[in-house]
C-alpha angles and dihedrals in degrees: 000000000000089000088051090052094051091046082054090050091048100054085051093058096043096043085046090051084079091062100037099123120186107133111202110220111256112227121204148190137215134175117041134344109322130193090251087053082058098050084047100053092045084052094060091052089044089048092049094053096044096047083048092063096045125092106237128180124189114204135213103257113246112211111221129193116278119233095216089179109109124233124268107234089215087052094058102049118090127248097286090242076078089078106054123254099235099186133025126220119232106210143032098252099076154123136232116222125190107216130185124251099253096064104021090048134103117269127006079356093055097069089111092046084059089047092053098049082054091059099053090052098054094073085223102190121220114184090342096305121103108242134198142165144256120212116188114196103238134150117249092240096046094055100044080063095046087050101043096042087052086227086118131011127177131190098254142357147209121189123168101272136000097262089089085046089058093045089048086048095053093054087073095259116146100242119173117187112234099179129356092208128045090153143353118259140141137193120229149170116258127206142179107253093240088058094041082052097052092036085055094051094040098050108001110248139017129258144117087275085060101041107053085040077059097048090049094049083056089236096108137056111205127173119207125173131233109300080208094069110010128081092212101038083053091053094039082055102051085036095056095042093053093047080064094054119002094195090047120031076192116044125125088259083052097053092032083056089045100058095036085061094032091057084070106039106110099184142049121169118197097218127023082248092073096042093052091053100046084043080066087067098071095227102110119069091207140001138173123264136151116255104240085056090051098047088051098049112084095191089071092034089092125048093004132107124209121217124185121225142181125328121015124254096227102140099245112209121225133193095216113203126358102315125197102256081250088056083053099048087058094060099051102038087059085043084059104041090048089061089058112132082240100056093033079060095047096053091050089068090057092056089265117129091030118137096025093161095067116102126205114276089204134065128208122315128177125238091246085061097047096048085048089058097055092044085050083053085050104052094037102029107098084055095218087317104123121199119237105195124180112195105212101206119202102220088163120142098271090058086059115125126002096003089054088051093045089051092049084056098053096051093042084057092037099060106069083067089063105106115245096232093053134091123246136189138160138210132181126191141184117160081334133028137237140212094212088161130015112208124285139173099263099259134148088270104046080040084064102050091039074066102044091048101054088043088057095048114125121193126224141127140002137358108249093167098158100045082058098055093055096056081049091055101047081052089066094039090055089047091049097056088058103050110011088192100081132099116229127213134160127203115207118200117183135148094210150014135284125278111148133044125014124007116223095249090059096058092031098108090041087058090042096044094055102038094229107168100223115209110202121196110198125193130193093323151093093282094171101128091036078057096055101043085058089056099048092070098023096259127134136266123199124193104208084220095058107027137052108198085167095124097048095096102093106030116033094034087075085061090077126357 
């Protein structure tokens, strides 16, 4: 039983590979013969010599036969135990509320947890029974899926502002306010104070307006998260659209307005978490965050500016279905308690109820709407930057039998995400490595054979990993030279560590030369040096034993691909 758990933990890993969003910030030069030229220049002679002494075999493409039929949302998303439980309810007359992660966390997030516990101590009646509440630790985003889709309702729900009320609204599910306000909280840009300065002076004030006005002019470097997923990526999106046209979030100057600042975006992290660790680096100028994130993160205290922006962050509650009326009373009665002076106080102390003079830059706008606007970032996201990806695939002798068909399962699922306008290969390696796909614009055809090719992997011998990613790399070279306009990125997929081929320290310029963000999946293994490629360039790195990326698919995939 313990080897079929980790093979289910693996298919979630790979599958969630597709989704793994972490962009690395692309750095260029202009005039002359920089030193980066230069680097450059050394790492294609470096990369010449190391792909010469690889054994590389390119393989006839198999077509195999295409599954047209789409994914069911509420198929992709894990059983619901994968999101913890953070509170547990006393009695059996209870409710069970999704919260979002700022406020149902550990820590400074976990101030509604503590409020929770209070109330189920307190042995509140409600028509003679004693009643609690459940809250279960869930991203906005994630449970609006889970809701929408029905693969998972609560009883009620309180995500970080009421656009994800609106989208669950629009899916047809009965959803009734209860309060508009648990706790205080905004969204905001943040900037270093060099750059506020120089923003202040340049256009006269800050705000989303501005500062898309100031991404679009190429003298800014702003990071925002997946507005799939995010709170605040979803509120940066509708606020920047309407900033382009304030009567049609929509409208052709919106989208126009949209794709003239996107083209210059580098960087889009799929959960505040990640943008406030790339923000450490020092490479962006500004990036979103919620306040209450921001006030309790010492690293931005000193030499930032925070700016508010759109919809407040104030923790609507929702009654979600047709609830009995003492389903209902529940509800209200911890409603009630949570707005007590004492625990307003209290969550003061964590960063909640800052910033109580802001007033919401948006007005009203429908779920339908709101759904419209992340299908518009999908399609025009990527701003005539297509993606090349190239999946490095592990078929080494330890992926033989049921991990290599598990494996088989999650790309061919994964698959349908991959955007129609982006480039895809695969390469698998063991002792040698293989060319199973060359890259391809992601059309029927190339679909076919990207089929056809997992369903032909074989696994034997050793774990070359890095000698795969090499070859990996001179493919996207060799893609780049012929259209500088794409966007390279490679997905490494491997159950152990390296013990044949190349070491990393040997291909480590060459990573740091191109600028290729490296995603590493790990399973059950020593993944240090997978680890340490995936930091070199910012991207992300995921251990099959700590971590379940199962529900991704959806969602963060539209990060990137």
């Amino acid at each position: 039983m313990l080897v079929n758990k980790k093979l289910i933990a693996l298919i979630g890993i790979v599958v969630g590979v597709f989704a793994i969003v972490f962009i690395g910030v692309t750095l260029t030069s202009n005039m002359g013969k920089t030193d980066s030229e230069v680097t450059v220049d050394e790492a294609n002679k470096s990369l010449a010599k190391i792909v010469k002494n690889i054994n590389v075999t390119t393989r006839e493409p198999i077509k195999g036969q295409v599954d047209i039929n789409p994914v069911s949302l509420g198929d992709t998303l894990p059983d619901i135990e994968k999101f913890p439980v953070s509170v547990e309810n006393t009695t059996s007359s209870f409710v069970e509320i999704f919260a979002s992660n700022e406020k149902a966390g550990t820590g400074v997030d976990g101030w509604l947890n503590e409020v929770a516990e209070e109330f189920n101590k307190q042995g509140i009646e409600i028509n003679g029974n004693k009643v609690s509440v459940k809250i279960r630790n869930i991203a906005s985003g994630t449970a609006t899926d889970y809701i929408r889709s029905g693969k998972y309702v609560p009883e009620a729900f309180t995500p970080s502002h009421e656009l994800w009320g609106e989208m669950v609204k629009a899916a047809g599910v009965k959803t009734t306010l209860v309060t508009d306000r648990l706790v205080g909280n905004v969204t905001g840009i943040v900037t270093t104070k060099t750059k506020h300065d120089e923003l202040i002076e340049k256009y006269g004030e800050i705000s989303v307006k501005t500062i898309t006005d100031a991404i679009a002019d190429n003298v800014l470097s702003l990071g925002y998260t997946d507005p799939f997923a995010s709170s605040t990526g979803l509120n940066f999106l509708v606020t920047a659209l309407q900033s382009f046209d304030s009567s049609d979030l929509l409208s052709s100057a919106a989208v126009a307005g949209f794709e003239r600042f996107q083209a210059n975006v580098p960087f889009i992290a799929s959960t505040t978490i990640q943008m406030r660790e790339a923000a450490k680096t020092g490479m962006l100028d500004a990036f979103v965050l919620e306040y209450q994130t921001f006030v309790n993160a010492t690293d931005f205290k000193a030499g930032y500016e925070f700016t508010p922006f759109g919809a407040r962050h104030d923790s609507p509650l929702y009654a979600l279905g047709d609830l009995p009326k003492e389903k209902l009373d529940i509800i209200q009665a911890f409603s009630d308690f949570v707005k007590q002076d004492k625990y307003q106080e209290q969550a003061k102390k964590n960063g909640f109820n800052g910033l109580d003079d802001y007033q919401s830059q948006l007005g009203s706008i429908d779920g339908a709407t709101l759904s419209a606007a992340q299908r518009l970032w999908k399609e025009k996201k990527n701003a005539n930057k297509p993606v090349a990806a190239i999946f490095v695939a592990d078929v080494s002798g330890s992926m033989d039998g049921e991990p290599l068909a598990r494996l088989k399962e999650s790309l061919l699922n994964g698959q349908k995400y991959l955007g129609r306008d982006n480039s895809i290969g695969l390469v698998s390696y063991s002792s040698n490595v293989e060319i199973n796909l060359p890259l391809g614009v992601y059309d029927t055809n190339q679909q076919s054979m990207f089929v056809g090719a997992v369903e032909s992997l074989q696994a034997g011998g050793g774990t070359a990993t890095f000698d795969a990613v090499a070859v990996a790399i001179n493919m996207l070279q060799e893609e780049m030279a012929l259209d500088s306009n794409v966007r390279p990125l490679i997905f490494v997929l491997s159950d152990g560590e390296t013990n044949e081929g190349h070491e990393l320290k040997q291909i480590r310029r060459l990573i740091e030369a191109y600028k290729i963000p490296i995603y590493t999946i790990g399973y059950n293994a020593n993944i240090d040096a997978l680890q340490e490629i995936s930091k070199i360039n910012e991207a992300a790195s995921i251990n099959a034993d700590t971590d379940d990326v199962v529900y991704k698919i959806s969602s963060l995939l539209n990060v990137q691909m």
